[in-house]
C-alpha positions as CSV (number, residue, x, y, z in Angstrom):
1,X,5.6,-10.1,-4.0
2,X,5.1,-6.0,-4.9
3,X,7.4,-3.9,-5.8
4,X,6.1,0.0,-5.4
5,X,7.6,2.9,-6.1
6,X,6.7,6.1,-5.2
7,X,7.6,9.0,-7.8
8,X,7.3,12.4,-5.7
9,X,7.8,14.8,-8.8
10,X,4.6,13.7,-10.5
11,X,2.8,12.5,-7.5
12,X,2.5,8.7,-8.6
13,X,2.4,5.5,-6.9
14,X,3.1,2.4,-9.2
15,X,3.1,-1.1,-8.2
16,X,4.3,-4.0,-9.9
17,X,2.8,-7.5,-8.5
18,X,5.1,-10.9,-9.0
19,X,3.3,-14.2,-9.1
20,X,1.6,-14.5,-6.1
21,X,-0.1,-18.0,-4.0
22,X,-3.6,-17.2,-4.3
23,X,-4.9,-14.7,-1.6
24,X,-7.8,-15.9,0.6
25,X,-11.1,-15.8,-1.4
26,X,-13.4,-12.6,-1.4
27,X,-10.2,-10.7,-0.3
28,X,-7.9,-7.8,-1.1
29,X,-4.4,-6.6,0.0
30,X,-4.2,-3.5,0.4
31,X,-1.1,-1.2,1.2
32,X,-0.7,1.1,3.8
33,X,1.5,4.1,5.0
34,X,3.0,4.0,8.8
35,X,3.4,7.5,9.6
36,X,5.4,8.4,12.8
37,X,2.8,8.6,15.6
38,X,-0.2,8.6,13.4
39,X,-2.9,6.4,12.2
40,X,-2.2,4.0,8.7
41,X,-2.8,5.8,5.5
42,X,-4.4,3.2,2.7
43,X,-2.3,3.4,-0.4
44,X,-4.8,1.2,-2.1
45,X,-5.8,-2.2,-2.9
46,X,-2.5,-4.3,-4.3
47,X,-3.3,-5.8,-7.8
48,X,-3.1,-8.8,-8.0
49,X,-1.1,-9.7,-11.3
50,X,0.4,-6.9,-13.5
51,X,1.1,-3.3,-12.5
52,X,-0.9,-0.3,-11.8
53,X,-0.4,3.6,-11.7
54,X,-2.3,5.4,-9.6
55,X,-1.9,9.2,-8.4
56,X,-1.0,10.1,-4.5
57,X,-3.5,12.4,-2.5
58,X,-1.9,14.8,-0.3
59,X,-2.7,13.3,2.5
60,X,-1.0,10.1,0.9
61,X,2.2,11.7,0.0
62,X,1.9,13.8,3.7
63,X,1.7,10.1,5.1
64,X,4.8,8.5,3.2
65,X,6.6,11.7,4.0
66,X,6.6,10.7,7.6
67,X,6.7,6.8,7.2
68,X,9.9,4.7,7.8
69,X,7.8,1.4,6.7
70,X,4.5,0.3,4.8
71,X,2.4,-2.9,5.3
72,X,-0.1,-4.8,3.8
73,X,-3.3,-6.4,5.3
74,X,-6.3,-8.7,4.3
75,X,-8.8,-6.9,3.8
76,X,-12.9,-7.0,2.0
77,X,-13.2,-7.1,-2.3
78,X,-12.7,-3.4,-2.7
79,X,-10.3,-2.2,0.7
80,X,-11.0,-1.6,4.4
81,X,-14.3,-0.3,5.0
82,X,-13.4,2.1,7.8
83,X,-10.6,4.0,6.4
84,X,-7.8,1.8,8.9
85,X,-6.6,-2.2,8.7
86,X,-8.9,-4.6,9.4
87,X,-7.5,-7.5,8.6
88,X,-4.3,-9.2,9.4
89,X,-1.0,-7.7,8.6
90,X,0.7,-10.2,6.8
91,X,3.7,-7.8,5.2
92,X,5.6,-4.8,7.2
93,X,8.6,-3.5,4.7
94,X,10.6,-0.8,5.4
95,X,10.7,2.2,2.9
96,X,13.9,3.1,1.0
97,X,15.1,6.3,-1.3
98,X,16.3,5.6,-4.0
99,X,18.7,8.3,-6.1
């Protein structure tokens, strides 16, 4: 559905979105961050054709430091409005290095 890649050196996040079965209307996915023993961190509203570029926060890049795994939730036209998933979780995907 996404691929996402995370470059470290220049602090990016890019995702590219396959052809996806329409979403549920007046809804976003958005991507989160599973840090060990912490709360989600949003990565940002998944696009929903195309790719997009956008630059990591340090408390984004903290967050992906520590995660084994990302997910995806439904969530309100824009992301969550408290800062955490409220939606459903409809994608858990573990995170891999690549060299």
């Amino acid at each position: 559905m996404w691929q996402v890649q995370v470059f470290g050196t220049t602090n990016r996040l890019v995702v590219h979105a396959a052809k996806l079965s329409a979403r549920p209307a007046g809804r976003d996915y958005e991507l989160w961050a599973l840090p060990k023993g912490g709360n989600p961190v949003s990565l940002g509203v998944l696009p929903a054709e195309g790719t997009s570029t956008r630059a990591l926060t340090a408390i984004q890049k903290a967050a992906l430091a520590s995660s084994s795994q990302v997910a995806v939730s439904i969530e309100p036209p824009g992301g969550s409005p408290t800062g955490q998933p409220t939606g459903d979780i409809v994608f858990m995907a573990p995170l891999r290095a690549s060299g």
